[in-house]
C-alpha positions in Angstrom: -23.0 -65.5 69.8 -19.9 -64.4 67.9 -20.3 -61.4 65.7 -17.1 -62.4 63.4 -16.4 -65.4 61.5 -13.0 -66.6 61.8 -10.3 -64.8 60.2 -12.7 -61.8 58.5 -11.5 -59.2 56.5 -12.9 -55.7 58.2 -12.4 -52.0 56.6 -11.6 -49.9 59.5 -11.6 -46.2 59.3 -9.4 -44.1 61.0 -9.7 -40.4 60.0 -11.5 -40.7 56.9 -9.3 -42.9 55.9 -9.8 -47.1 55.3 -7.5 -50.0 56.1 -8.2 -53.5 55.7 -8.0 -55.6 58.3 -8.3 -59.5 59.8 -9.9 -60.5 62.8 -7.4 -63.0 64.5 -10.0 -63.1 67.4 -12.9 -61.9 69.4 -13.8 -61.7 73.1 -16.9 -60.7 74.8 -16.9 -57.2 73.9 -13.2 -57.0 72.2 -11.9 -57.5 69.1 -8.5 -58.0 67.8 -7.3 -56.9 64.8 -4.2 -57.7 62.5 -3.7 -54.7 59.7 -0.9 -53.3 58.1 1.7 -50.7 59.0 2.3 -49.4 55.5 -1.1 -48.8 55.6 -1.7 -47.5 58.8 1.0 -45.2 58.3 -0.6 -43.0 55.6 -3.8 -42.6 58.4 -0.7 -41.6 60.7 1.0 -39.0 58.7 -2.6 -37.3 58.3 -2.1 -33.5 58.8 -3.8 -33.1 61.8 -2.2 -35.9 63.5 1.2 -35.1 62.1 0.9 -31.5 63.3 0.5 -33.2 67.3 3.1 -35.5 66.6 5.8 -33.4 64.8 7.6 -34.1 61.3 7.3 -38.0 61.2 8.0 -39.8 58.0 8.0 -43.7 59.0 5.8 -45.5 61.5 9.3 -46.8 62.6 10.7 -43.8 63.4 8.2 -42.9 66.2 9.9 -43.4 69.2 7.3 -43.2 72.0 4.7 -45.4 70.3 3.0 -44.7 73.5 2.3 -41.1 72.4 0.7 -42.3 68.9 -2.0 -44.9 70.9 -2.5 -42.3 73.3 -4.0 -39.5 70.9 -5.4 -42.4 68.2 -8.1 -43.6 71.2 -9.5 -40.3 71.4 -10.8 -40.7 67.9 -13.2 -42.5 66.9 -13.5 -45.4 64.4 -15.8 -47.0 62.0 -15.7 -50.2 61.4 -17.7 -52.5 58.0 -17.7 -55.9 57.7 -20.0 -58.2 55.3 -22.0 -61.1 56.9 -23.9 -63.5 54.7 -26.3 -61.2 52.8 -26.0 -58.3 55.7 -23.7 -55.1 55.5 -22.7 -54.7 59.3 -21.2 -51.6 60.6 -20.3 -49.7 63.9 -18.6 -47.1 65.4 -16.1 -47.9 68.4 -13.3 -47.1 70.2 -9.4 -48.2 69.9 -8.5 -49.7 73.1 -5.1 -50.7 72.6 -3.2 -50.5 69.4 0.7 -52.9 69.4 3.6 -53.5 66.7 2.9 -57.5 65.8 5.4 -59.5 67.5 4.2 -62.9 66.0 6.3 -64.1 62.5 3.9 -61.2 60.6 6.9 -58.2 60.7 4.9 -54.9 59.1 2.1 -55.4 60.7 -0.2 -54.0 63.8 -2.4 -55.6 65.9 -5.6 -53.0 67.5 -8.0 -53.5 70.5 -11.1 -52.6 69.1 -14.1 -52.2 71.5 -17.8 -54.1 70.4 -20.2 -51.7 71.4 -23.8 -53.3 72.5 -25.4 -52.1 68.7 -24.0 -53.2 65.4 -26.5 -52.0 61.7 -27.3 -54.9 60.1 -28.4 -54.1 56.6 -29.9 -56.7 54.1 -28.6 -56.4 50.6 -30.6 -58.3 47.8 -29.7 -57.7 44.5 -27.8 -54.5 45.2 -30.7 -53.0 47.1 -31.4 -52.3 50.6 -34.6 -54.1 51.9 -34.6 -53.9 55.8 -32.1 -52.9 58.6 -31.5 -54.4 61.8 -29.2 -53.9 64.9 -28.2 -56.5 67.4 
């Protein structure tokens, strides 16, 4: 049973830091994830990850994108979504993290990993009446 519904907006944060995103799909226990690279960029240029990467002031101008993927999977993410009545959340892993090569220039597509739990909180009229994880 899918987890997503079809193109879902997602808040992903990276580093204390949120960035929309759309689901363009969902696999077993993947997701991919369309955001943007603007965006993303200002979780990039954080000082901690800035200090590992050197004085970078474009996404575009990291050369070894490789490098960037590489010390971004050792974090880890959070990721909210809203389903129905239910505030679903989780925290994952980034698997794989690529520039969009499809007619979307400015944009990045992430590998994010479904763990086996997601909370599942009801919300009726701005209230939290029960939890749930599947």
């Amino acid at each position: 049973m899918p987890l997503f519904f079809s193109n879902q907006s997602l808040k992903i944060h990276f580093r204390g830091k949120e960035v929309e995103g759309q689901l363009l799909f969902e696999k077993a226990r993947e997701a991919a994830i369309r955001i943007d690279a603007v965006r993303f960029n200002e979780v990039l240029l954080d000082g901690s990850l800035l200090n590992q990467l050197g004085q970078i002031t474009r996404l575009k101008e990291i050369r070894d994108f490789q490098q960037v993927r590489d010390i971004l999977t050792r974090d880890q993410v959070h990721v909210e979504y809203r389903q129905h009545n239910y505030h679903c959340s989780f925290d994952t892993r980034l698997l794989e993290m690529e520039p969009d090569r499809s007619c979307r220039a400015g944009s990045l597509i992430l590998n994010l990993e479904i763990p086996g739990k997601v909370r599942r909180v009801l919300k009726a009229s701005g209230a939290e009446v029960a939890t749930a994880s599947t």
